[in-house]
N, C-alpha and C positions, 0 to 999 in steps of 0.2 A: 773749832770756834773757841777762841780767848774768852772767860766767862768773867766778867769784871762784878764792881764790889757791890754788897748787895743796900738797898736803899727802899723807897715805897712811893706810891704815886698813880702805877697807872690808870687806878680808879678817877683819874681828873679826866679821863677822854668822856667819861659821860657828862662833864661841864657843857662841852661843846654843844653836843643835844639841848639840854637844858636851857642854852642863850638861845635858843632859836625853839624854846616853847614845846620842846619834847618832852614827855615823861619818859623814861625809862626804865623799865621794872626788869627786876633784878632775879624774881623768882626763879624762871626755868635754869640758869645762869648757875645754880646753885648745885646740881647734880653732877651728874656724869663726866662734863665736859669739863668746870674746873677740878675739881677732884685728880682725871686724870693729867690737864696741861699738856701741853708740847712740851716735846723734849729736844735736846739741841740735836738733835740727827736730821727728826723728822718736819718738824715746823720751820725754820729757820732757814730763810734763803742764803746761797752759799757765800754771796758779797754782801751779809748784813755789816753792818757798822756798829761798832761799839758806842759810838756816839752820833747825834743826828740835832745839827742845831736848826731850829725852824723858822722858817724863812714867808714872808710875807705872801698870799697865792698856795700857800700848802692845805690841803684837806685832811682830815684824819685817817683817812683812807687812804690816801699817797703815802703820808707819813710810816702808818704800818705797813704799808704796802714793803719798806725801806726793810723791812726786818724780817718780814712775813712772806713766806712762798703763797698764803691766802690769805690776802689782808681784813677777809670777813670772819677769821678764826682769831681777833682779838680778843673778844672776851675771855681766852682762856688763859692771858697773860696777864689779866687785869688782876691788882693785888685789893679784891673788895674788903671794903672797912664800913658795915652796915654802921657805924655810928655817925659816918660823914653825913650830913644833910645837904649841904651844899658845897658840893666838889668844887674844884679850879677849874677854870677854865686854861686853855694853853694858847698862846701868845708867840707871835715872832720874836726870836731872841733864845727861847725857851731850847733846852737840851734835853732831849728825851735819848737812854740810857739801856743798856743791857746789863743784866747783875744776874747772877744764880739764886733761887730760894728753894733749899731743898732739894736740891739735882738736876732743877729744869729752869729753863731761862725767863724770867719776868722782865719787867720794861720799867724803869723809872724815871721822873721829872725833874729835872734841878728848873729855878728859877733863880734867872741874873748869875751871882756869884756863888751859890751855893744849895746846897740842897734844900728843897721847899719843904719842912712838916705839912702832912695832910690834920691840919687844926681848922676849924672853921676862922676864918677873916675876911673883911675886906678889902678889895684893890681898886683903886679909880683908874680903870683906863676905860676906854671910847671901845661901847658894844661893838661896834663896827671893825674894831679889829682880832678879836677871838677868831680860832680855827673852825669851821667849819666842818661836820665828820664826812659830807659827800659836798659837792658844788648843787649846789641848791638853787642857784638862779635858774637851771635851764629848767629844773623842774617846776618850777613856779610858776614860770612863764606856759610853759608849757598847760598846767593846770587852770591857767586863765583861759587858754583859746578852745580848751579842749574837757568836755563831759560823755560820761555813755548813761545810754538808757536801756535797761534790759529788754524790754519787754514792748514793739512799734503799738499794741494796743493803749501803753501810757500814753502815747504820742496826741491820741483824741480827747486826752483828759487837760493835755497845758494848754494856755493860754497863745494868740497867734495875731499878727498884724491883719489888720482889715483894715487899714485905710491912713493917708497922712493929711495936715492941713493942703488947702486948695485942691483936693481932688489928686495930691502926688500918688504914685503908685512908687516911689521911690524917695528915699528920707535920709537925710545925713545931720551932721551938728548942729546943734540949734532947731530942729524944725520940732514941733508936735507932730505925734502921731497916735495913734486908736488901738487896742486889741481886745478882741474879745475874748473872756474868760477872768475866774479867778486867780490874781496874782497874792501872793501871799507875802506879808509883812510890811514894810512904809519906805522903804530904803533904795538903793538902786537896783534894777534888775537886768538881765542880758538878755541881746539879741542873738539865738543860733537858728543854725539851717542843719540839715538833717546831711551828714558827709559819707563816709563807708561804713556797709552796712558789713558782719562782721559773721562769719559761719565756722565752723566745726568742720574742719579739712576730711574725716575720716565720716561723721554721721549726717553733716549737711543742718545742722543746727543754727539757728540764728542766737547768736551768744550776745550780739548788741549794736545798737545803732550806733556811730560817733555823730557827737553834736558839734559844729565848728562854730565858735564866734566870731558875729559881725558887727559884733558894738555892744554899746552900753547906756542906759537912759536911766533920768530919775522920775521916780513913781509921782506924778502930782496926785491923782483923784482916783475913785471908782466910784461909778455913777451906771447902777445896778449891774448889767453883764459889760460895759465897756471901762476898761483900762484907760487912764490919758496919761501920757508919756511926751519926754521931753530928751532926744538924744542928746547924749553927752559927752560920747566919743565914738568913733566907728574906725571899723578895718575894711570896711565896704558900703555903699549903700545898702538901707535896709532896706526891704518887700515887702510887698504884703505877702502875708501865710510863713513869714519867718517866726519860729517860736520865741516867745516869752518867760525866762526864769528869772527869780531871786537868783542872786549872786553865790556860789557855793562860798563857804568859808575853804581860805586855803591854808591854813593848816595842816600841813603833811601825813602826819600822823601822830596817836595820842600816845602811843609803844610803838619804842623804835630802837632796833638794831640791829645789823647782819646776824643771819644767821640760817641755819640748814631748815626746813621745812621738816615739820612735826613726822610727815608721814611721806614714803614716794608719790613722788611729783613727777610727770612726763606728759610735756606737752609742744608743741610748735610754737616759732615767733609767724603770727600772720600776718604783720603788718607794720611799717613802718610810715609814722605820718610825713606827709610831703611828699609821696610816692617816690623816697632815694633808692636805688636799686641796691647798694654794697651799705651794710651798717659796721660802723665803725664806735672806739671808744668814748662813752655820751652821751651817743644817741638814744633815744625813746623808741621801744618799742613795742608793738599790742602783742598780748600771749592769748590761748587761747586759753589759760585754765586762771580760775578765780577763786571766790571765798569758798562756794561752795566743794572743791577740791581741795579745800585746807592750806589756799595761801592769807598770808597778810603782808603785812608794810615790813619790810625787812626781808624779809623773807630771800635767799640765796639760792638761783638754778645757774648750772654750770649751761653751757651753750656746744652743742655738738654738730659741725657744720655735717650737714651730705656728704657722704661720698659720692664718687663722679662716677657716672655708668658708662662701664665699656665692652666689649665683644669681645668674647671670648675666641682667638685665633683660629685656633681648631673644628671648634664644635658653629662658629657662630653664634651662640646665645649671647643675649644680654645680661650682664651681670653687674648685680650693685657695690663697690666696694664699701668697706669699713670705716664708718664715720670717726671724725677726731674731734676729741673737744678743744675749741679753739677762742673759749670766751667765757664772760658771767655776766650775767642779768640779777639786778638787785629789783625787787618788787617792791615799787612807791607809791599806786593807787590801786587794789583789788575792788576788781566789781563783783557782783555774784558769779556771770559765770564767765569773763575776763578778766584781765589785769595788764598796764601798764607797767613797762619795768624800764631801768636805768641802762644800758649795758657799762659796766664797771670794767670790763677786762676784752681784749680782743686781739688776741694775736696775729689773725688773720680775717681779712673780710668775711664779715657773717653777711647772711644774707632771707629772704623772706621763704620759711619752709624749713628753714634748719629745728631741730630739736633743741626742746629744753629738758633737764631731770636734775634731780635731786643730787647735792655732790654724796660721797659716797659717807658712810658714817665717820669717816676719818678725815672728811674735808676734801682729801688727795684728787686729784683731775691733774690729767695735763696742760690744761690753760695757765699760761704764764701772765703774769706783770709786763 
């Protein structure tokens, strides 16, 4: 690997964060992992590019992906300069670069014609076009139609439709409707229905109900135990005894960035919403381990499909062969005792029952880009 000339920058990937309302903390980052850095053997996929101009549609993710055998082991390329406050953000046009610092490869940024100092300034260009560090629409989207609730006895505590004007048992845009209970706060609130409910493959645990939304209404009154509501948008007609929430804030997360899970992690993907059978690169899918297991938002499991069982010629027995890792799940909303994840990586169709775990403390898995 050609080691080209050395320069500074890649502390601007945490701008990207930043334009989309992320904090970033920096702390754990400060230990073990940059201290040691990748080295050009073992980090460094074999077709990296000395240079990588970026192009309109690229995530931060993709982009390391270009350099990176695991594109969630950037932080240990990153050249931190705790004096920076407000990092760059990176920009189509923008040339992110390979340089040596010290024997091991870092990543730097030119901007336009030349190398950009990391000095604080201004640039007028349109939010709207900064890199993104994952594609963030499907999760957003996603976070609007979909909540868990740990625990079905909360279920008698929220609030629930009883009744629309003229006696409807069914409600869409524009209509009033009734629920009773306390709704909390004056703004809009949502209509869910209780969808898959969510167990523990191995102890039979109920880990969480999903809630699926079927609209949205704005709070006019409460007039002692009854709610009066006005829809304002729906993906279905509402019912009565469809649940009542305030709106969650969707904010992704308050700390955010790839990375390996504090402690081992081993768990299964249970579920995949919209009942697809084959998961592929994108898609959303439910794990069964959550806060209380030591995940959070960022958070990094490699994906290990089944092995296929076959009979053994001779003897007859059924035997299980040796699973492969063949994917990664990035962790985007931890409940207590589930979580939602991204799958980031997928070389081969994953599917619902495969294993998750911790990558190893060197990052290293067979799952490819």
């Amino acid at each position: 690997m050609k080691q080209t000339r050395v320069g500074k920058a890649w502390r601007r990937w945490l701008g990207g964060m930043a334009a989309l309302g992320m904090m970033v903390a920096l702390g754990p980052l400060s230990g073990t992992a940059l201290a040691q850095g990748l080295s050009w053997d073992d980090g460094l996929r074999g077709d990296a590019p000395e240079r990588y101009t970026v192009v309109r549609g690229d995530t931060l993710w993709d982009i390391s992906g270009r350099f990176l055998r695991h594109p969630w082991r950037w932080p240990e390329v990153w050249q931190v300069n705790p004096q920076i406050r407000n990092p760059h953000l990176i920009y189509p046009g923008d040339v992110v670069y390979l340089y040596d610092c010290n024997g091991r490869p870092c990543l730097g940024l030119e901007r336009g014609q030349g190398q950009v100092r990391l000095s604080p300034q201004m640039r007028t260009i349109p939010h709207r076009e900064a890199i993104e560090p994952i594609p963030l629409e499907a999760i957003r989207h996603f976070l609007r139609d979909h909540r868990i609730v740990d625990d079905p006895e909360d279920l008698e505590e929220l609030a629930y439709v009883v009744g629309g004007d003229d006696r409807r048992l069914m409600s869409g845009v524009g209509d009033r409707l009734y629920a009773r209970g306390e709704v909390e706060g004056s703004g809009r609130v949502g209509f869910y229905r209780v969808g898959e409910r969510f167990h523990d493959p191995a102890s039979g645990e109920l880990l969480g109900l999903e809630l699926e939304s079927v609209g949205q209404a704005r709070r006019e009154r409460q007039e002692e135990e009854i709610v009066v509501l006005e829809v304002t948008t729906s993906r279905q007609e509402v019912r009565n005894n469809d649940i009542v929430l305030p709106l969650e804030a969707h904010d992704l997360v308050t700390e955010y960035y790839p990375r390996a899970p504090e402690r081992e992690v081993e768990g299964t993907i249970l579920s995949v919403p919209g009942g697809v059978q084959f998961i592929g690169r994108l898609q959303v899918v439910a794990l069964d381990r959550g806060r209380r297991d030591g995940l959070e938002p960022g958070h990094v499991l490699l994906v290990e499909q089944r092995g296929e069982r076959v009979h053994d010629p001779r003897t007859g027995e059924s035997l299980s062969l040796p699973g492969e890792d063949a994917g990664m799940v990035m962790v985007f909303k931890p409940y207590e005792k589930m979580s939602y994840g991204l799958v980031m990586k997928a070389s081969r169709s994953l599917s619902v029952g495969d294993r998750v775990h911790s990558p190893s403390p060197r990052g290293l898995g067979s799952a490819q880009r």
